[in-house]
N, C-alpha and C positions, 0 to 999 in steps of 0.2 A: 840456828842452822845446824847444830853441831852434834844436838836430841834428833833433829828430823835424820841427817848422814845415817844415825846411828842406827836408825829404825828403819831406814829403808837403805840398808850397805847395799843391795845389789844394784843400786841405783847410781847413775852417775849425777856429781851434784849439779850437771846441765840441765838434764832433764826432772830433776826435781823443783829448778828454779823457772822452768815450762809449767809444773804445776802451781806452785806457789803464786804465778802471777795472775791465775785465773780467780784468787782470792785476797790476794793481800799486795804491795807494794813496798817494793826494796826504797829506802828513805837513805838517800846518802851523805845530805846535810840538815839542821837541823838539831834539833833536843834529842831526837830518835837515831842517829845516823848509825850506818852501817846494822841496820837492823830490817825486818822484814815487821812490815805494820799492816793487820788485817783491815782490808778498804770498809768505809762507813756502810755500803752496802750490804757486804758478804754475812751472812748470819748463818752461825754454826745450827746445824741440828741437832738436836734432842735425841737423847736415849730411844724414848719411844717413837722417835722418826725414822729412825735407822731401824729400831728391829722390823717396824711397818716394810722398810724396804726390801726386806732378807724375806723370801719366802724359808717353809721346812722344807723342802726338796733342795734351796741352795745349800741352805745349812748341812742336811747328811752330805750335798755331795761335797761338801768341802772338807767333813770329817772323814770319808769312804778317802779322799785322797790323803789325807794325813796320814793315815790308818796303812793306808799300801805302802805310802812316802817310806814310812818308818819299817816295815816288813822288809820293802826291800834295802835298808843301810843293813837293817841286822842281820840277813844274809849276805851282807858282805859286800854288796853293788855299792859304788861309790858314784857320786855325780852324774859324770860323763856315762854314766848303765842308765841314771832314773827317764831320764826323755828316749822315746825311741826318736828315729828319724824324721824331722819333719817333713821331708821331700815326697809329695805326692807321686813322683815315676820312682822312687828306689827301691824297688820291690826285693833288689839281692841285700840289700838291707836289713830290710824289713823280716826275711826269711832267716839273718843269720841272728833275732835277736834270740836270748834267754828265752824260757815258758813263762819265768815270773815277769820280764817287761814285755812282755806280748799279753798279759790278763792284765795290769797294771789300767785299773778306771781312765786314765785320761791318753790312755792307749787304746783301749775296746772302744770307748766314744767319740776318738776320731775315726776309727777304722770303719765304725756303724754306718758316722755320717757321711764317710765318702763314699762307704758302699751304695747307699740312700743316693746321692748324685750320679753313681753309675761309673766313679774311676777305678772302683777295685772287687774283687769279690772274696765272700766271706767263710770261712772254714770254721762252720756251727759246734763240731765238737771233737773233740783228741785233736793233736795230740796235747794240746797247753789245757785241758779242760779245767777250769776253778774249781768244780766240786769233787771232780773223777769218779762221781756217778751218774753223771748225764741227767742230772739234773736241770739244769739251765745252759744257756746258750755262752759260747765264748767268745763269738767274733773276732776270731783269727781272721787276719791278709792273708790271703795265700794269693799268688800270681795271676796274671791272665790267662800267661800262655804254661802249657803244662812241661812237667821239666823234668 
């Protein structure tokens, strides 16, 4: 239990022992006690099971977040910078963040999809542009109402 804490700190070890039970079983007496024992059932996967289940589009998009993740500590953004807001109405929010956490991938692809639903609308280019040659689209929130 003390490898798993270790690998997933941001986790509390309640909710780690939510997952744990959906594979294995806490033994409290017994040869095994105080131990967690994977059930006769549960059968780990295979290398080539898991990569089967990663497509290449999850995989960039999980490096494209790594890759901004790190962009923005090394200008200096600390924790509380890297998520914007996740409040679907806080549009003054929204407006007061950074350029860099307003182009941040898991920023632009929540703002896409809510646009896509119809709760907010999109500011295609300047002033946060990612290339600053209008190259491609930004998907900036900007407000409903004009201000």
């Amino acid at each position: 239990m003390d490898d798993i804490k270790r690998s997933f700190s941001s986790h509390s070890e309640n909710s780690i022992c939510k997952c744990l039970k959906q594979c294995a079983d806490f033994q409290r007496t017994g040869m095994d006690f105080n131990w967690w024992v994977i059930k006769p059932e549960f059968r780990l996967l295979s290398e080539e099971e898991i990569r089967a289940m990663v497509s290449p589009e999850q995989c960039c998009t999980f490096f494209s977040m790594i890759a901004a993740e790190q962009r923005l500590k090394d200008a200096g953004y600390g924790e509380k910078f890297l998520l914007a807001p996740q409040e679907d109405d806080d549009e003054d929010a929204q407006l007061k963040l950074d350029d860099e956490v307003k182009v941040a991938p898991w920023t632009t692809s929540r703002t896409y999809i809510q646009a896509m639903r119809g709760k907010c609308l999109l500011q295609l280019t300047e002033p946060a542009h990612p290339t600053g040659c209008r190259e491609i689209f930004s998907y900036v929130r900007v407000p409903r109402k004009p201000t």
